[in-house]
matplotlib code that plots the C-alpha trace (Angstrom):
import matplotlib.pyplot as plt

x = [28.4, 31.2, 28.2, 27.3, 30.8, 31.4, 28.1, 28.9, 32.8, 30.4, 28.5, 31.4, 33.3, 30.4, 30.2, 33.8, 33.3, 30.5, 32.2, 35.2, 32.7, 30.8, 31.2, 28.1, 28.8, 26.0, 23.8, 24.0, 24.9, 27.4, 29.4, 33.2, 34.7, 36.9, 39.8, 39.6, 35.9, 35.0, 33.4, 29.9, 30.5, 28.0, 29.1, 30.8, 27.9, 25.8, 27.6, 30.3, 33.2, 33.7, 29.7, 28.4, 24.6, 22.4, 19.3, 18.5, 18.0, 14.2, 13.4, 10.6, 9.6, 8.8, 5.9, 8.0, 9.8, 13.0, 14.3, 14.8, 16.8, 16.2, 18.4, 19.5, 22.5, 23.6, 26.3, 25.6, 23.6, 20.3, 21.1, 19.8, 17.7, 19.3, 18.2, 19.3, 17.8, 18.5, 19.0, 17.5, 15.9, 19.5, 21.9, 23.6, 22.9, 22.5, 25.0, 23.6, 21.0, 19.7, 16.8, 16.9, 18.5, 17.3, 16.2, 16.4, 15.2, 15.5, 12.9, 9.7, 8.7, 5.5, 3.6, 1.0, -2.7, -1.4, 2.6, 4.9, 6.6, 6.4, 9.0, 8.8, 11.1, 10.8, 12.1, 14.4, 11.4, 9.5, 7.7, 6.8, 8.2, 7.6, 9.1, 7.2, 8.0, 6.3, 4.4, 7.1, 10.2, 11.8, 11.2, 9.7, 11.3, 10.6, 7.3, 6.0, 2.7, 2.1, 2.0, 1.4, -1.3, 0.4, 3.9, 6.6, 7.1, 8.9, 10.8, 8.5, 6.1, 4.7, 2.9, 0.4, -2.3, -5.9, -8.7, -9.6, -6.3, -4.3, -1.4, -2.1, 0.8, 0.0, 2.9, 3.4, 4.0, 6.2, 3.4, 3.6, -0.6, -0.9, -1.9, -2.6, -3.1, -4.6, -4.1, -7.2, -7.9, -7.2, -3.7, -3.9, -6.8, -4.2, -3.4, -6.2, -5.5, -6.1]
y = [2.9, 5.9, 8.1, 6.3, 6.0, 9.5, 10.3, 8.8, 9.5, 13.3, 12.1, 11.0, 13.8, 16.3, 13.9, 14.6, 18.0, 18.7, 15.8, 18.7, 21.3, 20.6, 18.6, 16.8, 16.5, 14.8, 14.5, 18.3, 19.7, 22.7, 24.6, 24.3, 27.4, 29.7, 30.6, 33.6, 35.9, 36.4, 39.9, 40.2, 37.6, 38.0, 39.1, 37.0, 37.6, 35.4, 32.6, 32.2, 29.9, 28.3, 27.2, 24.0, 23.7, 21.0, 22.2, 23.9, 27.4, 28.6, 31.9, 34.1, 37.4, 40.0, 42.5, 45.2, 42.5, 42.1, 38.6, 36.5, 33.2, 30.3, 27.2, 24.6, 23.7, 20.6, 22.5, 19.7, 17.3, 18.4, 21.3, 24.9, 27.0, 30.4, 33.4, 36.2, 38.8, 42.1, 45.0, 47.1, 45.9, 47.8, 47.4, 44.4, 41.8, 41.3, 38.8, 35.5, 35.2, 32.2, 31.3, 28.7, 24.8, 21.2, 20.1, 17.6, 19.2, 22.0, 24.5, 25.6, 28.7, 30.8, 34.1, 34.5, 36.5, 39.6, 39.1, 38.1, 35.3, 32.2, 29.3, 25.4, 23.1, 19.5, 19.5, 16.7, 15.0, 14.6, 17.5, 20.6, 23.6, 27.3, 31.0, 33.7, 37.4, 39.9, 42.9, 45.0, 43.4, 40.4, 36.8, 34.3, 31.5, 28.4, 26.9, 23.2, 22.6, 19.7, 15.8, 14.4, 11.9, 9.1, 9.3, 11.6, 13.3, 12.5, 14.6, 15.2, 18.1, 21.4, 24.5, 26.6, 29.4, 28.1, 29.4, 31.6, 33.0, 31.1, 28.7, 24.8, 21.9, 18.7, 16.1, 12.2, 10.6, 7.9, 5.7, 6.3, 8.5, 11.9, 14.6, 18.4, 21.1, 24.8, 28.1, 29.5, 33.2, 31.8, 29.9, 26.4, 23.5, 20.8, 17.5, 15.6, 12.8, 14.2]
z = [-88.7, -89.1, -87.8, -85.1, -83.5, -84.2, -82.6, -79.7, -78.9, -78.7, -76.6, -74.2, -74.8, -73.5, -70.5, -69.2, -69.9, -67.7, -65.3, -65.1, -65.0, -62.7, -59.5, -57.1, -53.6, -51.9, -54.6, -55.2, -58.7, -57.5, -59.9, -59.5, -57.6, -60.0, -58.9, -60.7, -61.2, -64.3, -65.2, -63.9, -61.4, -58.9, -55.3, -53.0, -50.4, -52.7, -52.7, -49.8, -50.5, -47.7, -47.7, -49.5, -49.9, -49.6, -51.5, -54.6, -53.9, -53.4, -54.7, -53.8, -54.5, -52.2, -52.6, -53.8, -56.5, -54.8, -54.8, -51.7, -51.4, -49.0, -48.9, -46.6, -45.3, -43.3, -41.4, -38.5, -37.9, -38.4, -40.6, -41.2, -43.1, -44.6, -46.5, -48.3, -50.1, -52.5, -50.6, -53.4, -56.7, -58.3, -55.9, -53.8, -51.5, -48.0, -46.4, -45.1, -42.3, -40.3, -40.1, -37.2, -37.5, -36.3, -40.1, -42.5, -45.6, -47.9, -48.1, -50.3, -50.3, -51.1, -50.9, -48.6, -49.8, -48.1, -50.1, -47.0, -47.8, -45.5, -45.8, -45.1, -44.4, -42.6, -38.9, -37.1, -35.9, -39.5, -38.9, -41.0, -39.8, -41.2, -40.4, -42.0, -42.7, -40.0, -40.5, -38.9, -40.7, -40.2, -39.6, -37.0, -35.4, -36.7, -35.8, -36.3, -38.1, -35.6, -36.0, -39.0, -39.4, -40.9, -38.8, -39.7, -43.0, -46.1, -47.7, -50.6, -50.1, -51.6, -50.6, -52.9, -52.6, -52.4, -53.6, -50.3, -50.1, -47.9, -48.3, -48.2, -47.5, -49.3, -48.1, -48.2, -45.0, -44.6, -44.7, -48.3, -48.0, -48.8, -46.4, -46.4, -43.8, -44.6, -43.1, -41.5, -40.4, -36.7, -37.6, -39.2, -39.4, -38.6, -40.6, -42.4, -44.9, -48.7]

ax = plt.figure().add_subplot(projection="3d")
ax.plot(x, y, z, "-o")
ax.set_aspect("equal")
plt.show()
């Protein structure tokens, strides 16, 4: 009986620990902000005080293994998708880029068969949008994958490599059935119910 009380006073004493650890606002767990860095805190261009995120960060890897974060932020209503990347696979960051706004939710990210990364997200309308890396450098503008089938989109999605090569987005609509649409050497087939 000693045991058990002991075991769980523990218990409640990690509980407020973490509770003044950490801190959720909107669902999100977000570490508290230090007032003071600690040594090999990572550069203030990674993670901005003033921003509050509304994802988990998405990581992908470019061709040449530097790392690449996606996130999204509801800075307004809808919010916006943001990247940043290493600069080299030694050296710093870059600072925070847009990647275009009018979204509802966070991002997933994947590698296409020739290594550019291409990023989805779901638009204000229930749609999936994407931006992908261009030959040259860069990024599109954010494009929609068209209407979905079943009405507009929940929030629950994914995006993997198929056996051909190319990526494939399996989502639920919100009329609760599955759907996915596959990219094609000419663009994308369109929505078809899984």
């Amino acid at each position: 009986m000693k045991h058990s009380r002991n075991l769980v006073r523990l218990v409640i004493l990690l509980a407020l620990i973490l509770i003044g650890l950490f801190h959720v606002p909107g669902g999100g767990l977000q570490p508290k902000a230090s007032a003071n860095k600690a040594p090999g805190a990572l550069p203030s261009a990674v993670a901005p005080a003033p921003d509050i995120w509304s994802s988990p960060p998405r990581v992908g890897v470019l061709s040449d293994g530097r790392l690449e974060v996606f996130t999204y932020r509801v800075d307004s209503t809808p919010g916006s998708l943001w990247h940043i990347w290493q600069e080299t696979p030694t050296s710093g960051w870059s600072s925070w880029q847009s990647l275009g706004s009018g979204l509802t939710r966070g991002p997933v990210v994947a590698r296409n068969a020739d290594g550019r990364l291409e990023v989805f997200a779901i638009g204000s309308f229930g749609e999936v949008v994407h931006a992908w890396q261009l030959k040259e450098g860069g990024w599109s503008g954010l494009e929609s994958l068209g209407a979905l089938g079943g009405g507009v989109a929940n929030s629950w999605f994914d995006v993997e490599r198929n056996a051909q090569g190319g990526l494939e987005v399996i989502i639920i609509g919100w009329d609760g059935r599955m759907y996915h649409n596959w990219q094609m050497s000419s663009g994308w087939y369109g929505w078809v119910l899984l």
